[in-house]
C-alpha positions in Angstrom: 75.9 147.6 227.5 74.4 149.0 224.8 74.2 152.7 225.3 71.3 154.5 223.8 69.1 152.0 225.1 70.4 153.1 228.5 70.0 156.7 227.2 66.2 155.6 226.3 65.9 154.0 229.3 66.8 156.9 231.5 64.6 159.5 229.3 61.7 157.0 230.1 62.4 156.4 233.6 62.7 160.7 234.3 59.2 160.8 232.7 58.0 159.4 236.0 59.8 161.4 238.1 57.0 162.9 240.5 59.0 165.5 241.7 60.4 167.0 238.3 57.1 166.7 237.5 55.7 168.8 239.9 58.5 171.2 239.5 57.5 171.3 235.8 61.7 170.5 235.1 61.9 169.9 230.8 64.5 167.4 230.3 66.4 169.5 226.9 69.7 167.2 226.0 71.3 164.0 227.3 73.9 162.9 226.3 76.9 160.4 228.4 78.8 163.0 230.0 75.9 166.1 229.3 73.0 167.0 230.6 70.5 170.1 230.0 67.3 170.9 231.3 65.0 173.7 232.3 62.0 175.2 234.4 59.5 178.1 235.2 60.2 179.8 238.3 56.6 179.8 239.3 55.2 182.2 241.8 54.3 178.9 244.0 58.2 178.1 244.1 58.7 181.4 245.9 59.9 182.1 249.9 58.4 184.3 252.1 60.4 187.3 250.8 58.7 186.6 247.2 62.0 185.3 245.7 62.7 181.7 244.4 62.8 179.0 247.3 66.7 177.7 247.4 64.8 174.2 247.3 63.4 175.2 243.9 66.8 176.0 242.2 67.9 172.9 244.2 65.4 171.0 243.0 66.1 171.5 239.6 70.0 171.0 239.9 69.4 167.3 241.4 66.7 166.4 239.0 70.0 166.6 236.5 72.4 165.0 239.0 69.6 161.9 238.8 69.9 161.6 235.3 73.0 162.4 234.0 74.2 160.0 237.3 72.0 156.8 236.2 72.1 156.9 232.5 74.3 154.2 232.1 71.6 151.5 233.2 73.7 151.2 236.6 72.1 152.3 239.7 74.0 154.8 241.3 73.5 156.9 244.6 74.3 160.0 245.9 77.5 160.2 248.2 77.4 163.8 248.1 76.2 167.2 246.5 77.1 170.6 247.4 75.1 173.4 245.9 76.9 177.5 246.0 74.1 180.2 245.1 75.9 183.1 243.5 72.6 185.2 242.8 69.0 185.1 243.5 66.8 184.8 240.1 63.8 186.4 239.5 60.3 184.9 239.8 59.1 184.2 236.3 62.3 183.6 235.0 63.5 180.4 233.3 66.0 178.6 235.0 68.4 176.3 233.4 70.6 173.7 234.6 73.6 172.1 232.4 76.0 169.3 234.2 78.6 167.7 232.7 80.7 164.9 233.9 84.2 166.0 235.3 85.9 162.5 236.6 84.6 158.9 237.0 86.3 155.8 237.9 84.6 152.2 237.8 82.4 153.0 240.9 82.3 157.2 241.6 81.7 159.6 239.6 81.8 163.4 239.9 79.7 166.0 238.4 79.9 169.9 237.9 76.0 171.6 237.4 75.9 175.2 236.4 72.5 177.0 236.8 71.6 180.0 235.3 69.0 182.4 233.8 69.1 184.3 230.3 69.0 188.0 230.2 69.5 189.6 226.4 70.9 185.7 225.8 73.7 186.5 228.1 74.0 183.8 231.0 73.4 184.9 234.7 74.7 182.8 236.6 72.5 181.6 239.8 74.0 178.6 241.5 76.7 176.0 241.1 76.6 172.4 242.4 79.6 169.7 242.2 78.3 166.0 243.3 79.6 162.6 243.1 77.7 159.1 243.4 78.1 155.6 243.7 77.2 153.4 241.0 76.4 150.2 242.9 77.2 148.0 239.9 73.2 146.7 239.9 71.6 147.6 236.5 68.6 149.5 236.4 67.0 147.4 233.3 69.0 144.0 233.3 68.1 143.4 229.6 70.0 145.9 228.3 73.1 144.1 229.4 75.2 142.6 227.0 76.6 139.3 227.9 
């Protein structure tokens, strides 16, 4: 495989991602094992006691668990992801996400995501998720295979 054509092909393929979209989620850094990416907490995103939704914060967690998960032009699927909020951020507030790979073998793969805000540059830590796929083997863009 060649690998920043997978990188590419991932970046292009989260550009049409609906849902980031709508979440207005900036994709920051990609790299194999990295990710990094931010949003606005906008006052739409907010539950009935005027704080960010869970599903917001959520939202934004899985959006990197999608594209640090598939870019390696394999198709992989979500076996499981369990999210931990530590604090609830403010509305307005920039959220950030960072996920790095912790373990993968041939087929799974496991990945810690930290999510936090900035206060005064100092991180405040908002949620934590650890998730782990499938990669089904299937390329997302066969012509990036190398025979």
């Amino acid at each position: 495989m060649i690998y920043m054509d997978a990188l590419k092909l991932i970046n292009n393929k989260f550009k049409n991602d609906n849902f980031a979209k709508n979440l207005g989620v900036i994709l920051d850094d990609l790299t194999k094992d990295y990710v990094k990416m931010h949003m606005e907490l906008k006052p739409e995103m907010s539950n009935f006691y005027g704080r960010p939704h869970g599903g917001a914060i959520y939202g934004l967690a899985d959006a990197a668990f999608s594209v640090i998960g598939n870019n390696q032009n394999i198709i992989s699927v979500a076996l499981n992801s369990t999210i931990t909020y530590h604090a609830s951020p403010n509305p307005g507030e920039i959220l950030f996400v960072e996920g790095k790979l912790l373990k993968q073998t041939r087929k799974i793969a496991t990945f810690l995501f930290t999510l936090y805000t900035l206060n005064s540059e100092k991180q405040n830590l908002i949620a934590t998720m650890l998730s782990t796929l499938y990669r089904t083997g299937m390329p997302i863009n066969p012509e990036l295979i190398e025979d």
